[in-house]
N, C-alpha and C positions, 0 to 999 in steps of 0.2 A: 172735503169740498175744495174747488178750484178757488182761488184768492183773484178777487178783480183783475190785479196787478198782470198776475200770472197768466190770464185769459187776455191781456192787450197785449202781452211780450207776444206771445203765442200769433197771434193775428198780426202783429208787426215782421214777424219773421215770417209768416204764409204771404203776407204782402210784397215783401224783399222777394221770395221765390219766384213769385208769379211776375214781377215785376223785369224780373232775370229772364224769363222765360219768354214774358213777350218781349223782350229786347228793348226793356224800355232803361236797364245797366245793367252791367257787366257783374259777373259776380264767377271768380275762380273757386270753387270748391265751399267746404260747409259760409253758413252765414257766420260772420265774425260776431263776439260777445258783442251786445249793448245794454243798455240799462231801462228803467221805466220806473220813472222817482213822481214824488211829488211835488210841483215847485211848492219855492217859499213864496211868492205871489199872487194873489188871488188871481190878477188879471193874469197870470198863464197858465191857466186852468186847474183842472182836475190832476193831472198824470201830463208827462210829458219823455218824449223821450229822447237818446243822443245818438239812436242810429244811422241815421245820417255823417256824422261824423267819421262813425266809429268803421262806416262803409266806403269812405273818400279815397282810401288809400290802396282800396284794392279793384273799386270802380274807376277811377284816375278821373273823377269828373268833380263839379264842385257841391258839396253836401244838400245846399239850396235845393239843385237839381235833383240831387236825389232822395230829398226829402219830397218833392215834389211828386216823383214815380213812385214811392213807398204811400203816400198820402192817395194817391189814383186808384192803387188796388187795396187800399184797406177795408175791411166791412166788420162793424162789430156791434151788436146790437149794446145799446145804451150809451152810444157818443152819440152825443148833436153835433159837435162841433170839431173839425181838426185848424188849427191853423200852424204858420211854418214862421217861425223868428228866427232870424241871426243867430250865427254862422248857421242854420240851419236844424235847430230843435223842433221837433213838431208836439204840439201842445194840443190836447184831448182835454173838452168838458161833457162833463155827464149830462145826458137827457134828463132833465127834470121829472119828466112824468118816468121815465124808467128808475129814477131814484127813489120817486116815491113807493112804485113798485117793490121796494126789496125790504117793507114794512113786514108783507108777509111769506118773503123766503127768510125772512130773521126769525118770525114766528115758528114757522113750521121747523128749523133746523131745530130751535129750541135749544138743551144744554149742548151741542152741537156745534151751535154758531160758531166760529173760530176757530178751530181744530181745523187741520190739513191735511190732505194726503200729500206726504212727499212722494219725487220721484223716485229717489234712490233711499228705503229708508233703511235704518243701520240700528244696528246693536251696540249699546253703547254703554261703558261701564263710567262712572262716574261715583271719585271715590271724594269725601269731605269730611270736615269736623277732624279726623283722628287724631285729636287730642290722646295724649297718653292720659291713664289711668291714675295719675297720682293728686288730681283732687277733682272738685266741685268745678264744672265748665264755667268759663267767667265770661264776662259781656264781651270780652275782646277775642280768646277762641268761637265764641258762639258765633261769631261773624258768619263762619264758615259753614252753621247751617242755616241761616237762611240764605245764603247765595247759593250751595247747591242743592236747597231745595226745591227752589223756585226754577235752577238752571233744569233741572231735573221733568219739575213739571211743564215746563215752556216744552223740550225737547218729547216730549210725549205728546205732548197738545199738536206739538208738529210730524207725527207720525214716525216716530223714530222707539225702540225696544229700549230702555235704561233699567239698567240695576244700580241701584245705591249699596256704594260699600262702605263700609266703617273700617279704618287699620290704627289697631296698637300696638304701641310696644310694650311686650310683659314681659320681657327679656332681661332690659337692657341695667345699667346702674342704677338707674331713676327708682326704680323696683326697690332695690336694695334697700339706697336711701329711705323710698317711704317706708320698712320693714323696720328698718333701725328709727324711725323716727318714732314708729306704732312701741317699740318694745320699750324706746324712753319715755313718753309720757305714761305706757303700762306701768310701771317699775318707778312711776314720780320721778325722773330724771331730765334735765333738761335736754332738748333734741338737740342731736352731734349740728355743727355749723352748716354742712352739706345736707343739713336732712329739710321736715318741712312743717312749719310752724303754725300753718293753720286749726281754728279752731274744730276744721274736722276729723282734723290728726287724733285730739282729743278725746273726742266721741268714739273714732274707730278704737281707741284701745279702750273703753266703757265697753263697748258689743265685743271683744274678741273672745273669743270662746273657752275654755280651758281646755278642751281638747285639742284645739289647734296650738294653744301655750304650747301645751305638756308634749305633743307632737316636735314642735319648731325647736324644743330643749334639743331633742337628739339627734339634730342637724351641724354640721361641722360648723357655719355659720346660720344659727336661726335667724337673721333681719331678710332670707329667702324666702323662706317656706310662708313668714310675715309678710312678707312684703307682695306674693302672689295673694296671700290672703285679702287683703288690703284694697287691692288692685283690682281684683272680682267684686270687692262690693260696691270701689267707686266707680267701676265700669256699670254695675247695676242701677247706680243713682244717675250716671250718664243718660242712659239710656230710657229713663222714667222722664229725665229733666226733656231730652228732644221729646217723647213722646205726648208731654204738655205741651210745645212747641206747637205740634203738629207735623213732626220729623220723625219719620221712622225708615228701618235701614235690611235691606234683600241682604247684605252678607257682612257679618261681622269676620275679619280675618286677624289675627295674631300676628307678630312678627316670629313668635316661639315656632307656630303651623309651621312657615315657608323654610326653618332649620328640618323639625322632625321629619315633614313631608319629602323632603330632599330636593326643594324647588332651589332652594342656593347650591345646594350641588350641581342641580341641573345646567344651570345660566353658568359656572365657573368651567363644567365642561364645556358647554358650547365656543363661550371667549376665552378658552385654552387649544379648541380644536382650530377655531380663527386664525388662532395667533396673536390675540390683541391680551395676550397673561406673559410678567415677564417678573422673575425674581431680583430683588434688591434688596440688600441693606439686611436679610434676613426675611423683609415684607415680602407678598404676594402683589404684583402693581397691576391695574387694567388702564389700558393707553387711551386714556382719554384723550389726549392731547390730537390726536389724530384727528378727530372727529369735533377739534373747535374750543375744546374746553382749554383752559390756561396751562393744565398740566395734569401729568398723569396724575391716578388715584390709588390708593391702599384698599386693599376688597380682605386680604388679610394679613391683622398683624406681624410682628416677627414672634410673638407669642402664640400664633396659630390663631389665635380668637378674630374671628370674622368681624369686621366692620359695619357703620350700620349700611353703608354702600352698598354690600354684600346682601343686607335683606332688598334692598331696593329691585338689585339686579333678580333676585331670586322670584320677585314680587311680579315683574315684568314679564318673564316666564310663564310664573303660575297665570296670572290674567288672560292673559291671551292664548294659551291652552285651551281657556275656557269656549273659544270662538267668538269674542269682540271684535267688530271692527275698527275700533275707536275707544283709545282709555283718555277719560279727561280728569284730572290730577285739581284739588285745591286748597291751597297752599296757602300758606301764611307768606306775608311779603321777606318776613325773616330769611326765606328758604330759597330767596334769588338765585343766591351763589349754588345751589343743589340743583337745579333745571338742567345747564349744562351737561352736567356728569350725567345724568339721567338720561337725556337724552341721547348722547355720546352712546351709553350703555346699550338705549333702545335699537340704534344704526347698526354696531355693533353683533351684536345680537341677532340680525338679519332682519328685524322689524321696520317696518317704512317710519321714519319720524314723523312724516306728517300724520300718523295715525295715533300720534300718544300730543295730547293739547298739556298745558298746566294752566291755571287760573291761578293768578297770586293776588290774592287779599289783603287791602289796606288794613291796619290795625284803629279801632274805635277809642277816641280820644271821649270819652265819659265823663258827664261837666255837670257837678251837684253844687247850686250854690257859687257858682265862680270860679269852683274848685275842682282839679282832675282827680281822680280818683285813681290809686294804682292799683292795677292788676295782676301781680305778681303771687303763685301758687306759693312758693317759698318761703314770701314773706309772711303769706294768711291776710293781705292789706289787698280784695280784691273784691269786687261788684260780681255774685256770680248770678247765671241764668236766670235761676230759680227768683230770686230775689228782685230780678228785672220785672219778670213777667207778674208777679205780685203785684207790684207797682204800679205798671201800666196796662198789664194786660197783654195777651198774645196779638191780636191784630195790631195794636197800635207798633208793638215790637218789629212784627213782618213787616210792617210800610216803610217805616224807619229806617231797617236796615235794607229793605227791596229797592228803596227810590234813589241809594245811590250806588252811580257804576263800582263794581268789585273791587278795584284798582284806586278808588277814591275814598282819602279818609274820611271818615267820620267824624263831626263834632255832636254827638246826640244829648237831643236840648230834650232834657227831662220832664225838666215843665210844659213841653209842648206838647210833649207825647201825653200826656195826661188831661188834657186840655179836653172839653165836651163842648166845639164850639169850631165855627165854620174855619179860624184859625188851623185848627189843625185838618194835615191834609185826610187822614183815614176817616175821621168822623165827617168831612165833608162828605166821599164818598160814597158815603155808607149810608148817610142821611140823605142823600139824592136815590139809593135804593129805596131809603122807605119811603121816601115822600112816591115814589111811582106807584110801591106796594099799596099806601094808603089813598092814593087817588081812584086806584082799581078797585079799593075795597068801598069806595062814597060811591062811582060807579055804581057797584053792584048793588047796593044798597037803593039805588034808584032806579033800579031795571034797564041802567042802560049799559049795553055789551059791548065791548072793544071789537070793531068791524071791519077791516084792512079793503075787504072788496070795493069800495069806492075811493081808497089812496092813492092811486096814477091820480087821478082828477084833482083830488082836494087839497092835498100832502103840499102846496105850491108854495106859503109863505115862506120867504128866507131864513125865519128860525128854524121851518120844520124842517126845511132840504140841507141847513148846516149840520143838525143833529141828526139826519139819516145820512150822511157820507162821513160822520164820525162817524157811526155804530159799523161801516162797511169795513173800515180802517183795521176793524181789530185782527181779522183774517191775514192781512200783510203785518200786522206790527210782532205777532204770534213766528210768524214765518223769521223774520228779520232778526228776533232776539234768538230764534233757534241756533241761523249762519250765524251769529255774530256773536256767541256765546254771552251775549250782556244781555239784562234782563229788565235793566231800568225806565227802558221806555212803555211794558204793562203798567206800571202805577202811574208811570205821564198820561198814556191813553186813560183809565180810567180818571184819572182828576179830572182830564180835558174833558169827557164825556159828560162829567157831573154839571161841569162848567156852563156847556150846549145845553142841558137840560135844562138846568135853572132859567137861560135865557128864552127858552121855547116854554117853559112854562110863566114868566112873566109876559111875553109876548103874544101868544096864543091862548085864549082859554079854550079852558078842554071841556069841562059841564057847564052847563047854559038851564036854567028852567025854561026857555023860550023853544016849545015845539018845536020849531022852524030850524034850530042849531041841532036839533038829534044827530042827522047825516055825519055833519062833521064834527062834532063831540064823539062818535064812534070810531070815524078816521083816526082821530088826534088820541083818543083812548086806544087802539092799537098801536099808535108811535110810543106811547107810555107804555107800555107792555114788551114792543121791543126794546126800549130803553131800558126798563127794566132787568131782562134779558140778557142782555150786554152787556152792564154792570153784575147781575150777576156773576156771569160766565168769567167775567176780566179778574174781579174776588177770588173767584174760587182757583184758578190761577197762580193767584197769590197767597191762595192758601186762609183768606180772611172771611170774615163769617159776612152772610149779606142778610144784616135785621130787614124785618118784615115792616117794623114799628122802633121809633127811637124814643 
């Protein structure tokens, strides 16, 4: 579906045409970008827009004016109103009876509502979490699936093809390490200082098998063959732990894969046939430097052993083989200083940069009691997943970590998240779903049916026209987290919606025993239904459950 927003840009610029055409300004070639926001001020409407402005400089006249010829040829069904403010913004409000109107094209879209067709939509690879395999995901890696889960689902809702990828390394020392750390607590011995101390380490060497023992004996170093051992199983509890989540993943890939497959081969010939591969020092260097980064990179040692650079570039390659238009990357904020070089690589490589994104992720400051909790795999001193979602539950989890932008730390208030009280923001939510679900169900229970056919007419009090131009809202806010890779304004719209409900439901009452109020108790019972609706759809979204009954 067409997004309100998108249907006035649209008539704003068939205005500018026709505007051009009868000579009423000047307009050299396409119409210039402008925008169509919503003000912050009631008294300037609905929508508002800045082409006027943004046309001044290639009309050579003053924006007023040509806000003026733009306002002459506009026609759109469901404005009442345009008016023209300083320097020359023109400001759109909605037709009230056409607002009420969109009671039952909210209905009929149903789970529908909000979802977009873009114009250009794209295939889009979208890789998160990839935590390495050497323990239990902890509150502060998990960051990383609900922002690309949610980024994931926003980006679908807006008409766009995504694969979720999951990347480990089972390569790398980390392996080793946890192999050596499974063979000392096997054997009652304390784990080497570089190994890893949790009490899962424990358990792994309890289940290890005697066949993979007696196997890993006659290996030149067994803490390998252990430590791939090790690594499969806690990739296996990884991936049980998002699937409580409500995360699940289109392509698990290896870092081991993109060696055996020959993908780092591939990407070393290509930035050898460039020219951007230069020998030093014994190393293999790729010139990053060229391309912005502080200095060049090591892709392979002077020991020959490839770097983890070396999988990155190989990684790039394989991706986009695949036929992506667009890889978006998310990162742990740790991984700043790696972006550069990555992208440097992608340029490089012959790849346009604008088409590989990174999302770098705050780290979650976890606060029990006053107290920070550390998260450290190494230490075994760490709050994982599993143990979150015990606590408070999946929804309240997803809100939590959805409501703030990616890039912004976290202090998560435990006790809030646990809260069954309008205090917390998820169970508000969630509880303005069922209060709608149960009003529909007293409804029904009385014979009386939610009936949109008389809502131009009736839909007129201020609460009901606030709470039907929030419900319109969700269509552009869907659209905007998609461009804008941030996702936090879904959980704003949905609180806000709850918010409008709750005042249209003290404001207006919706059942009446009085005959007389039938007509519009079935009106106001269809705005409940849409609201409903909407809350739904905005949930599901967010991947949170929407009770019927609290």
């Amino acid at each position: 579906m067409a997004t309100l927003r998108s249907s006035l840009h649209d008539a704003v610029a068939n205005a500018i045409r026709n505007a051009a055409e009868a000579g009423d300004l000047t307009l050299a070639g396409d119409v210039p970008a402008f925008s169509i926001e919503r003000p912050a001020r009631p008294e300037h409407g609905d929508y508002a827009t800045n082409a006027a402005m943004q046309l001044a400089p290639v009309a050579r006249t003053s924006p007023m004016r040509i806000a003026e010829a733009i306002s002459g040829r506009l026609a759109l069904d469901g404005i009442a109103t345009m008016t023209i403010a300083p320097p020359g913004f023109i400001n759109f409000t909605l037709d009230p009876a056409w607002v009420a109107g969109q009671v039952a094209v909210i209905l009929d879209a149903g789970d529908d509502f909000g979802r977009v067709a873009t114009d250009a939509p794209a295939k889009l690879n979208v890789e998160f979490v990839s935590a390495n395999p050497t323990g239990p995901l902890t509150v502060g890696n998990a960051r990383g699936a609900f922002v690309g889960d949610l980024l994931s689902r926003v980006l679908e809702g807006a008409g766009h093809e995504v694969t979720r990828e999951y990347y480990f390394n089972d390569s790398g020392a980390q392996v080793r390490n946890l192999g050596a750390s499974v063979i000392a607590r096997h054997e009652g011995r304390d784990v080497p200082e570089d190994g890893y101390h949790g009490e899962y380490v424990i358990g792994l060497a309890k289940e290890l098998p005697e066949q993979a023992w007696d196997e890993a004996q006659q290996a030149e170093d067994p803490a390998w063959p252990i430590g791939h051992w090790a690594s499969d199983r806690i990739r296996e509890r990884i991936e049980a732990s998002l699937a409580h989540l409500g995360v699940t993943f289109d392509v698990w890939t290896s870092e081991g894969s993109l060696h055996s497959d020959g993908w780092v081969d591939r990407g070393m010939a290509r930035l050898r046939e460039r020219g951007y591969l230069y020998e030093a020092d014994g190393a293999t260097w790729f010139k990053s430097s060229e391309f912005g980064d502080d200095k060049d990179r090591v892709v392979y040692r002077s020991n020959g052993e490839p770097t983890y650079f070396a999988s990155d570039i190989g990684y790039l390659v394989e991706k986009f083989s695949r036929g992506f238009d667009e890889l978006i990357y998310i990162w742990g904020a740790d991984h700043h200083g790696t972006v550069a070089r990555n992208r440097a690589a992608a340029q490089a490589l012959g790849f346009d940069p604008a088409d590989v994104q990174w999302l770098l992720i705050a780290w979650v400051r976890f606060v029990r009691d006053g107290q920070e909790a550390s998260m450290s795999k190494r230490s075994g001193e760490f709050v994982t997943l599993d143990e979150l979602l015990e606590e408070i539950g999946v929804d309240a989890a997803r809100w939590f970590f959805g409501s703030r932008g990616a890039s912004v730390g976290i202090d998560f208030d435990i006790e809030l998240a646990k809260k069954q009280s309008n205090e917390n923001p998820v169970y508000y939510v969630q509880y303005a779903h069922a209060r709608s679900a149960s009003i529909l169900r007293n409804a029904a229970e009385r014979s009386i049916a939610p009936d949109s056919s008389r809502a131009v007419e009736l839909l007129r009090h201020p609460a009901e026209q606030a709470l039907i131009r929030q419900l319109l809202a969700l269509p552009d806010v869907l659209t905007d987290a998609a461009a804008r890779r941030e996702t936090q304004d879904v959980p704003r719209f949905c609180y806000e919606t709850a918010s409008l409900f709750s005042q249209f439901y003290r404001d207006c009452r919706v059942l009446s025993d009085d005959p007389a109020d039938a007509t519009i108790s079935a009106a106001r019972l269809a705005l409940v239904d849409a609201t409903r609706q909407v809350l739904h759809n905005g949930l599901a979204l967010l991947g949170i459950s929407a009770p019927a009954s609290m």
